[in-house]
C-alpha positions in Angstrom: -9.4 -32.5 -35.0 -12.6 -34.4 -36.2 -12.8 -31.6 -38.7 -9.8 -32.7 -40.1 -10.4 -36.5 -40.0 -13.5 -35.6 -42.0 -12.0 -33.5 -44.2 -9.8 -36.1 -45.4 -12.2 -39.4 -45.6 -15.7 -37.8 -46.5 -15.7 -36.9 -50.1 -18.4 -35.2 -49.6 -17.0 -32.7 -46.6 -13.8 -32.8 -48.9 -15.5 -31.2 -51.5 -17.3 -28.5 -49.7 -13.5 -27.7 -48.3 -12.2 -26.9 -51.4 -15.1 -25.1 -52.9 -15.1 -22.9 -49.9 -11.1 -22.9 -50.3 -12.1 -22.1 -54.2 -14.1 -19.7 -53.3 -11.8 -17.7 -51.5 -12.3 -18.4 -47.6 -9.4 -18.9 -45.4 -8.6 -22.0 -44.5 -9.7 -21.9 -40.9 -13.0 -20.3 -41.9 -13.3 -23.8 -44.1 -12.4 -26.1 -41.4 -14.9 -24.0 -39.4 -17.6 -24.5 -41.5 -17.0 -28.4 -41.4 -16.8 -28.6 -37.9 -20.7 -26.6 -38.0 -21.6 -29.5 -40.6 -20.7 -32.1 -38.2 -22.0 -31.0 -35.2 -25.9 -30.6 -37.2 -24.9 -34.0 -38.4 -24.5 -35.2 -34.5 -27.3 -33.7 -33.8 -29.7 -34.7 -36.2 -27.7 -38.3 -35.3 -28.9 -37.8 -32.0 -32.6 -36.8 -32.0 -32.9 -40.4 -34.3 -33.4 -38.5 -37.9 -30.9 -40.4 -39.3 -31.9 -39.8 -43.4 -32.3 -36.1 -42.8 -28.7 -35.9 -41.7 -27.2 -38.4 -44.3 -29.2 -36.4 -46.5 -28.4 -32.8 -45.5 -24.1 -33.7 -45.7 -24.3 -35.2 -49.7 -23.8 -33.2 -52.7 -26.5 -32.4 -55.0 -25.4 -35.2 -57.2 -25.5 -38.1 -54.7 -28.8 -36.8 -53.3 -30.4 -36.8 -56.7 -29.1 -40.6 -56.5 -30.4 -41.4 -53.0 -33.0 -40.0 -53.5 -34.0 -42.1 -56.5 -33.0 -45.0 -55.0 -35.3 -44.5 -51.6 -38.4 -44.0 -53.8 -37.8 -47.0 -55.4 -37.7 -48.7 -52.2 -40.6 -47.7 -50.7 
């Protein structure tokens, strides 16, 4: 079920759904592959590496951002 939440609010899990979707994969194999995304996301959560996991979920495109904007920051 959280799958599904996140399918539908993150536009980043969203789009990795349909590109797997695109690609051909069933549509539980897709929901499967989200549910593995959030489950390294709660753990990375969990052992306090916060940026790795906000990192490791975003497209190439926002990371390219974020990643611009942290080395400004620091």
């Amino acid at each position: 079920m959280p799958a599904l939440v996140a399918m539908r609010f993150n536009p980043d899990l969203k789009a990795k759904y349909d590109q797997l979707n695109a690609a051909g994969k069933a549509p539980k194999v897709a929901i499967t592959a989200i549910m593995r995304q959030l489950i390294v996301l709660a753990n990375t959560l969990q052992a306090g590496q916060k940026m790795g996991a906000i990192l490791y979920l975003t497209n190439a495109d926002t990371l390219a951002r974020e990643s611009s904007t942290i080395e400004g920051v620091s």
